[in-house]
C-alpha positions as CSV (number, residue, x, y, z in Angstrom):
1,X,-9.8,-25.1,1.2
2,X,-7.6,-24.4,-2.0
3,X,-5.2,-21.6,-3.1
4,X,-5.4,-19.3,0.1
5,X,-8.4,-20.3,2.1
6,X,-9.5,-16.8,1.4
7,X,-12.7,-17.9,-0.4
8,X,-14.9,-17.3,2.4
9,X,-13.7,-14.2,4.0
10,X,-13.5,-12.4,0.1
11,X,-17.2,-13.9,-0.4
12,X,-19.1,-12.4,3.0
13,X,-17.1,-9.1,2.9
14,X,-16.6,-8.1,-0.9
15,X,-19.0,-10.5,-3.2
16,X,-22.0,-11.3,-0.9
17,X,-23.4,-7.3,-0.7
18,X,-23.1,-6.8,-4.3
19,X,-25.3,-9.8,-4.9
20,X,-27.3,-8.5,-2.5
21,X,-27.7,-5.3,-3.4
22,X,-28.3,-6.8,-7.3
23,X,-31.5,-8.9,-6.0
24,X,-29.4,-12.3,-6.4
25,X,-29.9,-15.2,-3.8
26,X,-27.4,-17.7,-3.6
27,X,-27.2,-21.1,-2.1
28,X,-23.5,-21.2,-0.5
29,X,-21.7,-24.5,-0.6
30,X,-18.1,-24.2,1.4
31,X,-16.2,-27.1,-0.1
32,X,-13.7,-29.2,2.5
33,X,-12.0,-31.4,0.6
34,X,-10.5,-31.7,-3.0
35,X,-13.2,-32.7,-5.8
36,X,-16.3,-32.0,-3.6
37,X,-17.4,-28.8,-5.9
38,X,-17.5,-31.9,-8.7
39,X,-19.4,-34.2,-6.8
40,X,-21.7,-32.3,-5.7
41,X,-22.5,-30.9,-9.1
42,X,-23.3,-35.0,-10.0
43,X,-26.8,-34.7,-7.7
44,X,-27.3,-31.2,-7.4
45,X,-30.8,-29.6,-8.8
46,X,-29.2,-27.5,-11.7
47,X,-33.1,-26.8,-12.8
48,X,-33.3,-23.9,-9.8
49,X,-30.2,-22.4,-10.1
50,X,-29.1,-19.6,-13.2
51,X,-25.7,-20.3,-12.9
52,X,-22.5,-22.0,-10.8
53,X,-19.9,-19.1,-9.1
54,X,-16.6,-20.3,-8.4
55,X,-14.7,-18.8,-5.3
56,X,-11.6,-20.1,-5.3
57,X,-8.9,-20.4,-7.9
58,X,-8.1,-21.8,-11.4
59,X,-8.7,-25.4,-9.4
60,X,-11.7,-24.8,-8.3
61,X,-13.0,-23.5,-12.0
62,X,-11.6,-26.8,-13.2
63,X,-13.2,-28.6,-10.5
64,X,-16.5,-27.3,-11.3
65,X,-15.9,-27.6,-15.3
66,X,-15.5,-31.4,-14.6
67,X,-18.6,-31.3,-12.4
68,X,-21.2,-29.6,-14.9
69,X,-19.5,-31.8,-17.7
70,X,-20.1,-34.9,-16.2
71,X,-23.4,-34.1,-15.3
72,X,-24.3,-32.9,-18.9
73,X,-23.0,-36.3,-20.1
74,X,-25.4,-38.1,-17.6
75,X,-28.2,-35.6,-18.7
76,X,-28.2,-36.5,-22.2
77,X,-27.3,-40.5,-21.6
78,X,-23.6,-39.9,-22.6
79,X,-22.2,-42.8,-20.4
80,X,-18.4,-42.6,-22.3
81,X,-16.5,-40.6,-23.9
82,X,-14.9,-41.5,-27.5
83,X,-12.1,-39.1,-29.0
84,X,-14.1,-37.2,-31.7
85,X,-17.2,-36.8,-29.6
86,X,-18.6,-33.0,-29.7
87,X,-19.1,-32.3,-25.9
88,X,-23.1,-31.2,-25.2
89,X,-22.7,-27.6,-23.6
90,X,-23.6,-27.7,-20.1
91,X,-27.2,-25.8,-19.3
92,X,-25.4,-23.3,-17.0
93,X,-23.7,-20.6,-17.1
94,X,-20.2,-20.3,-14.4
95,X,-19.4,-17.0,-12.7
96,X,-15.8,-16.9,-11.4
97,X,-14.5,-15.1,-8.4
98,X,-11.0,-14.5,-7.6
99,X,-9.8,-16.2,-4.6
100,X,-6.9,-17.9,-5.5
101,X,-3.0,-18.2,-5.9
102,X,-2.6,-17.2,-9.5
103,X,-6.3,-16.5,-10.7
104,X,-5.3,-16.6,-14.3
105,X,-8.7,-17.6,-15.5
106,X,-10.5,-14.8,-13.8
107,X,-7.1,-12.7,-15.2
108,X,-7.8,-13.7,-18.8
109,X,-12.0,-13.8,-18.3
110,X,-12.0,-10.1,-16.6
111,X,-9.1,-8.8,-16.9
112,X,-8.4,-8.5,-13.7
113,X,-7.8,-10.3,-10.2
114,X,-10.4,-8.0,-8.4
115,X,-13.6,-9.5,-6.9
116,X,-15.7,-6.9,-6.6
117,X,-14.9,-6.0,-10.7
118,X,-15.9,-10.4,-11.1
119,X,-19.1,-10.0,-8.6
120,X,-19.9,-7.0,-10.9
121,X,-19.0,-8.8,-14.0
122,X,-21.5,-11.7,-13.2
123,X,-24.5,-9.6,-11.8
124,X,-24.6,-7.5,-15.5
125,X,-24.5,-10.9,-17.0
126,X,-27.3,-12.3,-15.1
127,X,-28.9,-9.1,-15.6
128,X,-28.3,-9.0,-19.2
129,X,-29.3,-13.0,-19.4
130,X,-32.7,-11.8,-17.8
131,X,-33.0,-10.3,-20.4
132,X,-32.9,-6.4,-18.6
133,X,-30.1,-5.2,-20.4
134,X,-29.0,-1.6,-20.1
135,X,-26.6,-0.6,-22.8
136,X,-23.4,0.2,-20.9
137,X,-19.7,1.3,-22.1
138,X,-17.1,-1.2,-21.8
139,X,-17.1,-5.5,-21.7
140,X,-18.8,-5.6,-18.3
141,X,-21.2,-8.7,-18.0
142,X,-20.2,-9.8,-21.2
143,X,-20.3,-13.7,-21.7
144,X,-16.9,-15.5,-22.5
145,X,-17.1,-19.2,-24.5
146,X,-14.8,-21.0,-23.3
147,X,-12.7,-24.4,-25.5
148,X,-13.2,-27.4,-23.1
149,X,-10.8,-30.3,-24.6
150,X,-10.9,-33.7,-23.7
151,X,-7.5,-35.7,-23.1
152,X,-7.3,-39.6,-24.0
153,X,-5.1,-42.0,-23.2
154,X,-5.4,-44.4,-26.7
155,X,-9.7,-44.4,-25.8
156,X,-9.5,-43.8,-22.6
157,X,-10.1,-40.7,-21.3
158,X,-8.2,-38.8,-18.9
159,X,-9.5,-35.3,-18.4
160,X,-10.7,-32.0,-19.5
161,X,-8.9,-29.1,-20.2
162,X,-9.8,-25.8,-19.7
163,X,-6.8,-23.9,-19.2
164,X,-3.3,-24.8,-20.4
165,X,-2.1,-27.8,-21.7
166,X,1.5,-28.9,-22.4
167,X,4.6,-30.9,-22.1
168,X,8.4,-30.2,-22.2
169,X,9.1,-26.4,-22.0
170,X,6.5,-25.1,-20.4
171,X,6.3,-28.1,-17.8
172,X,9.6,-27.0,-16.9
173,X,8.3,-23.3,-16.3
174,X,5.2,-24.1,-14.0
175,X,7.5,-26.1,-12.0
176,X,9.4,-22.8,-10.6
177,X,6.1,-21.0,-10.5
């Protein structure tokens, strides 16, 4: 329901025959509200699934960053968060597809705001991660780490960020954008 409501249409028409075509089922979840990628990353059975792909835009990649964090905190009996905690990394892997306003995760993770190139991108990964690797030219299906920080308030903890984070300047620049 974020960005351009697009998610769908660029999912059945451009994403859903390449995963086809690569051997990949997927269990599709259309969010309808804000935070319901998160929440349903809290109960969901990550021990049958290779990875997380996010449709949608840089919200929805943050939505499901908080989601698989706050479930890998409840997997290893993490119950707060303290300022110089290390974060556990989560046990899956996220795929992103364009679908957004601005994409610039996707941007800076492929290069591109294509999703055909991001399907491609995440079926060579899995591929790769299967360990059926053919050697090809290029950065295709490569995997991208990714800094996750935590924001406090004093000890209490406000957020993750996975993005951008700042104050002054550039807050005065995303407002016009």
């Amino acid at each position: 329901v974020g960005g351009k409501g697009k998610a769908k249409r660029i999912y059945s028409k451009k994403v859903a025959p390449i995963f086809d075509l690569a051997g990949i089922s997927t269990e599709v979840i259309t969010t309808n509200r804000q935070n319901h990628a998160r929440d349903t990353l809290r109960d969901y059975d990550l021990s049958k699934v290779d990875g997380v792909v996010s449709i949608g835009g840089d919200g929805m990649y943050t939505e499901i960053v908080h989601g698989l964090m706050n479930r890998t905190l409840t997997d290893h009996n993490i119950d707060q968060l303290i300022p110089e905690m290390v974060l556990p990394q989560p046990a899956v892997r996220i795929g992103i597809i364009p679908a957004g306003s601005t994409d610039t995760v996707a941007c800076t993770t492929y290069g591109t705001r294509d999703a055909e190139t991001a399907a491609l991108h995440i079926v060579i990964g899995k591929l790769c991660h299967d360990g059926n690797c053919v050697f090809i030219f290029g950065c295709l299906g490569d995997e991208t780490a990714v800094d996750i920080a935590t924001c406090f308030s004093g000890n209490r903890f406000l957020k993750y960020n996975v993005s951008m984070m700042a104050y002054g300047f550039y807050g005065d620049c995303i407002i016009n954008s």
